[in-house]
C-alpha positions as CSV (number, residue, x, y, z in Angstrom):
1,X,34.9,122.2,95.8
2,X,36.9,125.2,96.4
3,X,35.4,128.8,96.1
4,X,37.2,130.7,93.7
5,X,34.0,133.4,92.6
6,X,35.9,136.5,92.9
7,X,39.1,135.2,91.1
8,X,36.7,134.3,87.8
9,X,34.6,137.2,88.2
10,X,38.3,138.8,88.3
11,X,39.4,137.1,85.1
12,X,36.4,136.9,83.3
13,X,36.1,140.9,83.5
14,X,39.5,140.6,81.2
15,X,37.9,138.9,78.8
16,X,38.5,135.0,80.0
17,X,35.3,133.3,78.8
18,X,33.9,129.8,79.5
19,X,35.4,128.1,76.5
20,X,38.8,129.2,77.6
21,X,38.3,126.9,80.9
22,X,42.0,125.0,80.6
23,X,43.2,128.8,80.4
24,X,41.9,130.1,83.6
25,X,43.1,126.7,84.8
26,X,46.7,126.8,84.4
27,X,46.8,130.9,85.2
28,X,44.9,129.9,89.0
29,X,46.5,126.5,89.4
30,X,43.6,124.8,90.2
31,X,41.8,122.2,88.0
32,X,39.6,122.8,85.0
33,X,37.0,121.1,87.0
34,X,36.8,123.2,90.1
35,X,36.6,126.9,87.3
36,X,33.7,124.8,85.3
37,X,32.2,124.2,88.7
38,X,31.9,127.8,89.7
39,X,31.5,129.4,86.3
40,X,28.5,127.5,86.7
41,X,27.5,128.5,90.2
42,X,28.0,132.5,88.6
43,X,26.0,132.0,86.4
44,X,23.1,130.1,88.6
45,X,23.5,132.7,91.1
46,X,23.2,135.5,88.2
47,X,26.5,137.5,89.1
48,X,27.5,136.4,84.8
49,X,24.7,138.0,82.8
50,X,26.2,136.6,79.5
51,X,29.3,136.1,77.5
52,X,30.4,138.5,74.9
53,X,33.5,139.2,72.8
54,X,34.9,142.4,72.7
55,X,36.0,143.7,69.8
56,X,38.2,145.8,67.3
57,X,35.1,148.4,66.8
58,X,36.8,149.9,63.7
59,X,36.9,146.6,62.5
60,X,33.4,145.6,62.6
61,X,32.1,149.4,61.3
62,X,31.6,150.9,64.4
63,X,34.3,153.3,65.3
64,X,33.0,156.5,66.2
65,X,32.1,156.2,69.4
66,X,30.1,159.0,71.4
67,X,28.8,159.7,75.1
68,X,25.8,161.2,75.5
69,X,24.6,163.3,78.7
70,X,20.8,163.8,78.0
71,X,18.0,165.7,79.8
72,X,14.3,164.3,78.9
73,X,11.0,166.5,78.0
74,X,9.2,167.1,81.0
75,X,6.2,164.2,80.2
76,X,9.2,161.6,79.9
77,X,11.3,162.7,83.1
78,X,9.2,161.2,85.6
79,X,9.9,157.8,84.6
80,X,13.1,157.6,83.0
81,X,13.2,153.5,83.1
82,X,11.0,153.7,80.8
83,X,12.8,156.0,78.3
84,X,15.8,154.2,78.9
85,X,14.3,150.8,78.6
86,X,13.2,151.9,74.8
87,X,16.7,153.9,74.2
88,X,18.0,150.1,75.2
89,X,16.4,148.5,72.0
90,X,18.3,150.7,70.0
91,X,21.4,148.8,67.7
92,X,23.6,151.5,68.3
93,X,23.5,151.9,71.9
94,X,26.1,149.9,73.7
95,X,25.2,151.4,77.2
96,X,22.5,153.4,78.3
97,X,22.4,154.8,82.6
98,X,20.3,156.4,84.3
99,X,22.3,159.0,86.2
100,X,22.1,161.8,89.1
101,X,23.3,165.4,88.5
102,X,22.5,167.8,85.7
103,X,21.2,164.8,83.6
104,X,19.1,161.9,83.7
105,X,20.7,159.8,81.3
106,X,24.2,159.0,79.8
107,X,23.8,157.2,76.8
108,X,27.4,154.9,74.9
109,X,27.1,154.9,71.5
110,X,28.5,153.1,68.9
111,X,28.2,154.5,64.7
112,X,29.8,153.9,61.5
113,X,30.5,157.8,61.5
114,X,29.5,161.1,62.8
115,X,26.7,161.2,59.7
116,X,25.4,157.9,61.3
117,X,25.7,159.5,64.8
118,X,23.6,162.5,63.6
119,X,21.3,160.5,62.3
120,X,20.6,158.7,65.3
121,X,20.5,162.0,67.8
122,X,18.0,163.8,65.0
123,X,15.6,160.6,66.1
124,X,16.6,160.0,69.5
125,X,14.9,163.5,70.3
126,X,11.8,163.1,68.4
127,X,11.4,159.2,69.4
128,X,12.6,159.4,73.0
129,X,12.0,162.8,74.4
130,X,15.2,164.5,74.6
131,X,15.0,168.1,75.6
132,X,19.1,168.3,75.3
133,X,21.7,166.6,74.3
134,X,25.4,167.3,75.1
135,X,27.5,165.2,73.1
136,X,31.6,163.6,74.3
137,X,33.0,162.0,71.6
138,X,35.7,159.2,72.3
139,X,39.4,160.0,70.4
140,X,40.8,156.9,71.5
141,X,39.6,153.8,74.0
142,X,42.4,152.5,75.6
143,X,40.3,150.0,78.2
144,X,37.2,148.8,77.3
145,X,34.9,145.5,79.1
146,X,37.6,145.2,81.3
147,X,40.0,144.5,78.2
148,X,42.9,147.1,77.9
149,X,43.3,147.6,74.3
């Protein structure tokens, strides 16, 4: 079968998603077979973690969405995985990175509201170890997973 990886990976990162097969068909010109093939091979070879929609965050209650640059407490810095394995668990955490610079960690989070945001900072400090926190709220997302908006 013909290798068309990159052209999926290329589609799917605009939100294409397996049950949209006959889609990504007709837009490559190549038969639904040969996409199902190499979705498939993606997926084996573990280049598609998983599939996910991306939505209207407003919508579902979870508009106000912040950046967070954060430094860590000197007995958490040496082993930021760690820290930001735990961080990871967290519901409102879309994203979390470990970073170079200033910071150790950016953190992408998604609230209801800036109460729900404070909320979650006043225990992100005590919980995780955060020596500072430097807050970037996102106005408007215009492009997100791939997906302009």
């Amino acid at each position: 079968m013909k290798d068309i990886r990159q052209k999926l990976v290329e589609m799917l990162k605009e939100g294409h998603c397996t049950p949209r097969i006959s889609s990504i068909a007709k837009r490559l010109k190549v038969p639904a077979t040969t996409i199902h093939y190499n979705i498939k091979r993606l997926e084996k070879e573990g280049a598609i973690k998983s599939y996910k929609s991306v939505f209207n965050y407003r919508e579902i209650g979870q508009g106000h969405c912040t950046y967070v640059l954060v430094n860590l407490v000197e007995g958490k810095y040496g082993d930021p995985e760690e820290v930001a394995k735990e961080i990871a668990k967290n519901s409102n955490v879309e994203s979390v990175d470990i970073v170079t610079g200033d910071y150790e960690l950016i953190l992408k989070l998604r609230s209801r509201d800036i109460d729900d945001y404070y909320s979650f900072v006043k225990f992100a400090i005590k919980k995780y170890g955060f020596a500072k926190a430097i807050s970037l709220t996102s106005l408007k997302q215009i492009k997100t997973e791939f997906v302009t908006l």
